[in-house]
C-alpha positions as CSV (number, residue, x, y, z in Angstrom):
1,X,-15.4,-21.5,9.4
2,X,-13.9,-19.9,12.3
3,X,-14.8,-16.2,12.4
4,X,-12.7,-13.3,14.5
5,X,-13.5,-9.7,15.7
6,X,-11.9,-6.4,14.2
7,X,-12.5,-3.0,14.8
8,X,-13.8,-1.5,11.4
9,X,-14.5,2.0,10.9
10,X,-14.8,2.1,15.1
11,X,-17.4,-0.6,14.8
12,X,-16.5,-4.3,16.2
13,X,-17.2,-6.5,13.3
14,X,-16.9,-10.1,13.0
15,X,-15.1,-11.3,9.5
16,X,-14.3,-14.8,8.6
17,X,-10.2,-16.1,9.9
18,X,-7.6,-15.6,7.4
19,X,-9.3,-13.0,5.1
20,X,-7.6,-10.5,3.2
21,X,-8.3,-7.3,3.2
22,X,-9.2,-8.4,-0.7
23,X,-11.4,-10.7,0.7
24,X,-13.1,-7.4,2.9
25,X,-13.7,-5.4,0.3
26,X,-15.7,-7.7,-2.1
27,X,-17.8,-8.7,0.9
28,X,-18.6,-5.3,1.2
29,X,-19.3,-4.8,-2.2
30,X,-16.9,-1.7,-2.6
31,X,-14.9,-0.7,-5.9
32,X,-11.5,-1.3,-5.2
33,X,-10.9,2.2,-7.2
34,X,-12.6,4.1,-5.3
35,X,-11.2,3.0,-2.1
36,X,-8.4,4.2,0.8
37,X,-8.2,1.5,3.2
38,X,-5.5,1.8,6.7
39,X,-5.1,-1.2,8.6
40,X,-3.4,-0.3,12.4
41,X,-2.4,2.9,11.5
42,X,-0.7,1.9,8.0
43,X,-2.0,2.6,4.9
44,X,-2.5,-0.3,2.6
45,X,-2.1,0.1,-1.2
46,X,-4.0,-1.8,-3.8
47,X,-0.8,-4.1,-4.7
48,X,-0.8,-5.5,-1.2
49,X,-4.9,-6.1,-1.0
50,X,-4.7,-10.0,-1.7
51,X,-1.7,-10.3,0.5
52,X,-2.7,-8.1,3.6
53,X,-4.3,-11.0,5.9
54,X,-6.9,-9.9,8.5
55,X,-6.0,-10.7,12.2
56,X,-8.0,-11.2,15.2
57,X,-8.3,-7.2,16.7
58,X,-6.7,-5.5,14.0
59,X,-8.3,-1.6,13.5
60,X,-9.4,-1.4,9.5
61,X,-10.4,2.4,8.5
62,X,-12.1,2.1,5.5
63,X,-13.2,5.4,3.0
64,X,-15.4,4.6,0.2
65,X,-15.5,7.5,-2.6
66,X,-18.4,8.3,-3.9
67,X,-19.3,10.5,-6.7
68,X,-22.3,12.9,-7.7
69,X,-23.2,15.8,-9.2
């Protein structure tokens, strides 16, 4: 599988082509409740995970929420 570069939380990363931002987030292991995720500037809601394709250079800021006491 073809993989492409994007800049994730000001890191380069490389991701597999055509993955969705869905795809992202289970590869990170992240709960998708307790997530905010922008792609180039634009927020992305949860509704438009599975839809939202990854492209080669695009800028993903990611924010996991944690809780604790």
């Amino acid at each position: 599988m073809a993989k492409i570069k994007i800049n994730l939380n000001g890191k380069i990363t490389e991701i597999i082509e055509n993955s969705s931002i869905s795809n992202l987030i289970d590869d990170l292991g992240y709960d998708v409740k307790k997530i905010a995720i922008e792609k180039n500037l634009d927020i992305i809601f949860p509704d438009q995970y599975q839809s939202e394709i990854i492209n080669e250079g695009d800028q993903i800021e990611m924010i996991h929420f944690i809780g604790g006491g």
